[in-house]
C-alpha positions in Angstrom: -64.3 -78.9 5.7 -63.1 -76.0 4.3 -66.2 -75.5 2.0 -68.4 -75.7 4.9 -66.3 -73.0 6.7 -66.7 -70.6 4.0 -70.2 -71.2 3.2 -70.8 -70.9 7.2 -68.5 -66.9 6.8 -71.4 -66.1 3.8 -74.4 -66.7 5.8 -73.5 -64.5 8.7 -72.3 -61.7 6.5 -75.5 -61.8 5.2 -77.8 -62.0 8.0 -75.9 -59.4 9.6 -76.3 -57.2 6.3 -79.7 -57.6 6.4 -80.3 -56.6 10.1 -78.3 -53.7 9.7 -80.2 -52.8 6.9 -83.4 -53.2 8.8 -82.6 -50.8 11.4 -82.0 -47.8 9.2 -84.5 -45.2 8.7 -85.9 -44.8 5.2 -85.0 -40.8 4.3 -88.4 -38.9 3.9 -89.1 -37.5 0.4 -88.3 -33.7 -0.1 -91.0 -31.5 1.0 -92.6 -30.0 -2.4 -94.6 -26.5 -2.4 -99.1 -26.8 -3.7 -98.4 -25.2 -6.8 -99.9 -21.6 -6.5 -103.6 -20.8 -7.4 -104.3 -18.2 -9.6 -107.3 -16.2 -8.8 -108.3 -13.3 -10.6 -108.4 -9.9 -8.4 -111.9 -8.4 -7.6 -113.6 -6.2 -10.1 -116.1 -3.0 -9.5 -117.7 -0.4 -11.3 -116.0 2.6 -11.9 -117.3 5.8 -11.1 -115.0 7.6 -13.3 -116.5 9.5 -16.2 -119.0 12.9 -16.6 -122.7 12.7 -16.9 -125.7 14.7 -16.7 -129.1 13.8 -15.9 -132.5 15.6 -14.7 -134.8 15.6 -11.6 -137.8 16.4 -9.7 -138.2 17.3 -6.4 -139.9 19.6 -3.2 -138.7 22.9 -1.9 -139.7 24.4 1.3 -138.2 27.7 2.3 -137.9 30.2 5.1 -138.4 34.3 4.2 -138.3 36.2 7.3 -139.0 40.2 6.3 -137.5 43.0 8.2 -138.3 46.7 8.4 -134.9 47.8 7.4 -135.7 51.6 6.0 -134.1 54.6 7.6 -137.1 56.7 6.6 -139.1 54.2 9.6 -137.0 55.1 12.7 -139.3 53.7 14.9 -139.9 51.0 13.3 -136.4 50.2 11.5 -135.2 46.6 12.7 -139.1 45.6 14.0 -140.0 41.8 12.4 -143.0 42.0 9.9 -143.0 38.5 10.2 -142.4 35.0 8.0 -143.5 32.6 5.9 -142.4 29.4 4.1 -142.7 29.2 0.4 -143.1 25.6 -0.2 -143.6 24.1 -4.1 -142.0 21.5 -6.8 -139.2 21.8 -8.6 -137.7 20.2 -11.3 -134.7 20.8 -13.5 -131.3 19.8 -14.8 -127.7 18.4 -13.9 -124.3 17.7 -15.2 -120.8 16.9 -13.8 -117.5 14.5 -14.0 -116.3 12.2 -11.2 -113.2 11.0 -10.6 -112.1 7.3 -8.6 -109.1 8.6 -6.2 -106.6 6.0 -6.8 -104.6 6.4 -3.7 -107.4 6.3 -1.3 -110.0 2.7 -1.2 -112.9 3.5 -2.7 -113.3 7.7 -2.3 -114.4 9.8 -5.3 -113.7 13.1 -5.7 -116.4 15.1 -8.3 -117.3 18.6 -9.1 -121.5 19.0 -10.2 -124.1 21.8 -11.0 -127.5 22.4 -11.4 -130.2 24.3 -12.6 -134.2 23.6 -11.2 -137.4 25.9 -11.8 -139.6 26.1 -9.1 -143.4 27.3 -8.4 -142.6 27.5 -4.4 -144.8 30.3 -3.0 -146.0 31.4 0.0 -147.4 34.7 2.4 -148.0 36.2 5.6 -149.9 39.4 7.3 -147.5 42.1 7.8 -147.2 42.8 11.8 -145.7 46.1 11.3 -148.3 47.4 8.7 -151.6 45.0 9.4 -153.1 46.2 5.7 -150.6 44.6 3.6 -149.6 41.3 2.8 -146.0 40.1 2.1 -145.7 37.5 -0.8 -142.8 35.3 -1.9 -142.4 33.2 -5.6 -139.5 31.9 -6.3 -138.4 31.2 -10.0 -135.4 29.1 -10.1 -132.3 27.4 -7.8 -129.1 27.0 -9.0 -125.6 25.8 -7.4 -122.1 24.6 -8.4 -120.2 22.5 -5.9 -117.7 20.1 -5.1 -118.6 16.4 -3.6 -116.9 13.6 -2.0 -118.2 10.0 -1.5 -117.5 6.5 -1.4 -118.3 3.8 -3.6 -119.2 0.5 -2.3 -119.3 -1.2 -5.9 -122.5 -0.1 -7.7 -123.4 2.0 -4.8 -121.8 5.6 -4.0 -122.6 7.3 -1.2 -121.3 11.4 -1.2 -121.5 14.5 0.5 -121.8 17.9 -1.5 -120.9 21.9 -0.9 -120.3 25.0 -2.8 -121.9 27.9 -3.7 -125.8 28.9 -5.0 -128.1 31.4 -6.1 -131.6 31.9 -6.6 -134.0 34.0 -8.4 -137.3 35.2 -6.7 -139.7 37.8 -6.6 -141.5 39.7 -3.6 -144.0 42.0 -3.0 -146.2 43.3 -0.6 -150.0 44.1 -1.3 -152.8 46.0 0.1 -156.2 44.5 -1.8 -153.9 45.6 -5.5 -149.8 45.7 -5.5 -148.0 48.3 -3.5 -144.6 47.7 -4.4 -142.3 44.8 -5.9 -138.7 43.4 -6.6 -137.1 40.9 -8.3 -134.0 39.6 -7.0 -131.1 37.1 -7.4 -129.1 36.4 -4.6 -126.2 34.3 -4.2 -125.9 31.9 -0.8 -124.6 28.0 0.1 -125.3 24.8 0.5 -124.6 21.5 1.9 -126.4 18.1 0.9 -125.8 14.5 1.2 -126.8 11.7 -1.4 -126.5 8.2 -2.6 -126.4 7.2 -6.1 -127.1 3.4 -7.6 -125.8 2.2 -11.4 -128.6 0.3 -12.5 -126.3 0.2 -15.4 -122.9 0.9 -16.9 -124.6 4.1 -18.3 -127.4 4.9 -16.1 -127.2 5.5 -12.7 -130.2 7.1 -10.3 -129.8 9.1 -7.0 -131.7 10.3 -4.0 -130.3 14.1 -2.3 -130.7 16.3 0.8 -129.7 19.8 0.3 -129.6 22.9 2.6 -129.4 26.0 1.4 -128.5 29.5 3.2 -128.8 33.1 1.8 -128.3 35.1 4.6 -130.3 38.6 4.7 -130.0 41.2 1.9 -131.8 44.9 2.2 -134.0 44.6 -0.9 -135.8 47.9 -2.6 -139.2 47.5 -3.5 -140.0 49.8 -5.6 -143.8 51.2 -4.9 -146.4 52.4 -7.6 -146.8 55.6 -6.1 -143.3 56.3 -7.1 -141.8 55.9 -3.8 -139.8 52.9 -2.3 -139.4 50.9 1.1 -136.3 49.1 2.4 -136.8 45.5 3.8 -134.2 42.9 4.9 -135.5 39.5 3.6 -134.0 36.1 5.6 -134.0 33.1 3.5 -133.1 29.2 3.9 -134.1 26.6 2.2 -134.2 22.8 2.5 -134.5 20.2 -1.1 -134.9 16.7 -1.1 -135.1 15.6 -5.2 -134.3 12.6 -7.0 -132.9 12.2 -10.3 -131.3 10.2 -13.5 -127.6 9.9 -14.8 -126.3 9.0 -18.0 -122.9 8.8 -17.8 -120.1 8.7 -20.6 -116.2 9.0 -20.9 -115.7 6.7 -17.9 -118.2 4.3 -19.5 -118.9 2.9 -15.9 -117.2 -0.3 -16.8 -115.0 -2.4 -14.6 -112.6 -0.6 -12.0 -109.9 -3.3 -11.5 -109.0 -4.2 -7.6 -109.5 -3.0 -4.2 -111.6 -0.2 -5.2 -112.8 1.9 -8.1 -110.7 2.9 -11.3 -107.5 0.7 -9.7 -106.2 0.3 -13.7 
């Protein structure tokens, strides 16, 4: 009897161990982090580094003459009229650009060029029916500053400084009356877009307007003498042009922009 007793105590300890067992929640593993993935930051082409580069292009520009001699009183400040002086030109660039760190994708550069020209052009005096006023222009030239934004291989920029040109005018009656050759300084303004076809070699497409104001030129006649006129002059270049570029080699400009490292 007492066997059975204690056998009976063992069972029911152990049913009631398992059911209480049973009824307990199993504890949820610990909550472990993806391990991180590595992915390598975004790389661009740098627009950092000097080049230089030629091009070819049109010209068309504005020469409005004035009657600006004291010896005409009654005819000082009277229009003789205008005339565009349109042509080709080709010539010659060179410059260093620099990828502004602190700022996306802007670069900051500082260019010049140098272009000959054969624009040309006339008109019929109104002031003086006989003679014929005459414009060639020999060469362009400016040095400015420009600021774009690079989208990758593609920057996109606008330019401004100074520029000068040399010309000459004259004024004709069947032979030459009188001449003068001039260089006078002015401004521009332009916009562009430049492509890297490769690390080295990049190729661009430009607007430029030019201003010169007026200037009282002397043309000196062959009879000895000489006559006062205030020439007017703007001008307007589209062109399009070749890069090679060195120092900044073009290569890869690290992350979130141009020349991050």
């Amino acid at each position: 009897m007492k066997r059975l007793i204690v056998a009976s105590i063992g069972v029911v300890a152990f049913g009631l161990t398992t059911a209480s067992a049973a009824d307990i929640r199993a504890r949820p593993a610990p909550y472990a982090a993806p391990a991180p993935v590595y992915a390598p930051p975004p790389v661009y082409f740098s627009w950092t580094g000097c080049y230089f580069g030629g091009h070819i292009g049109g010209l068309w520009a504005r020469k409005e003459w004035t009657v600006r001699d004291p010896a005409f009183r009654s005819l000082f400040g009277q229009s003789e009229g205008s005339h565009d002086a349109n042509g080709l030109l080709g010539g010659v660039q060179a410059g260093c650009d620099y990828d502004y760190q602190l700022a996306g994708g802007f670069v900051i550069g500082v260019a010049g060029d140098y272009a000959w020209t054969d624009a040309s052009g006339s008109n019929a005096s109104l002031v003086f029916p006989r003679f014929v006023n005459h414009t060639k222009i020999d060469s362009l030239a400016s040095v400015t500053g420009r600021l774009g934004y690079g989208w990758d291989r593609f920057l996109g920029y606008v330019k401004g400084g100074g520029a000068w040109e040399r010309d000459k005018l004259d004024f004709t009656d069947g032979v030459l009356i009188g001449s003068v050759t001039n260089t006078r300084s002015g401004w521009t303004v332009g916009v562009g877009g430049e492509y890297a076809f490769t690390n080295f070699v990049t190729g661009f497409i430009e607007y430029d307007y030019y201003d010169f104001g007026t200037r009282d030129l002397t043309f000196v006649q062959n009879n000895g003498g000489t006559f006062i006129d205030g020439i007017k002059e703007t001008k307007h270049v589209v062109k399009a042009g070749l890069n090679f570029r060195f120092g900044g080699y073009g290569g890869p400009g690290g992350y979130g922009g141009l020349g991050r490292y």
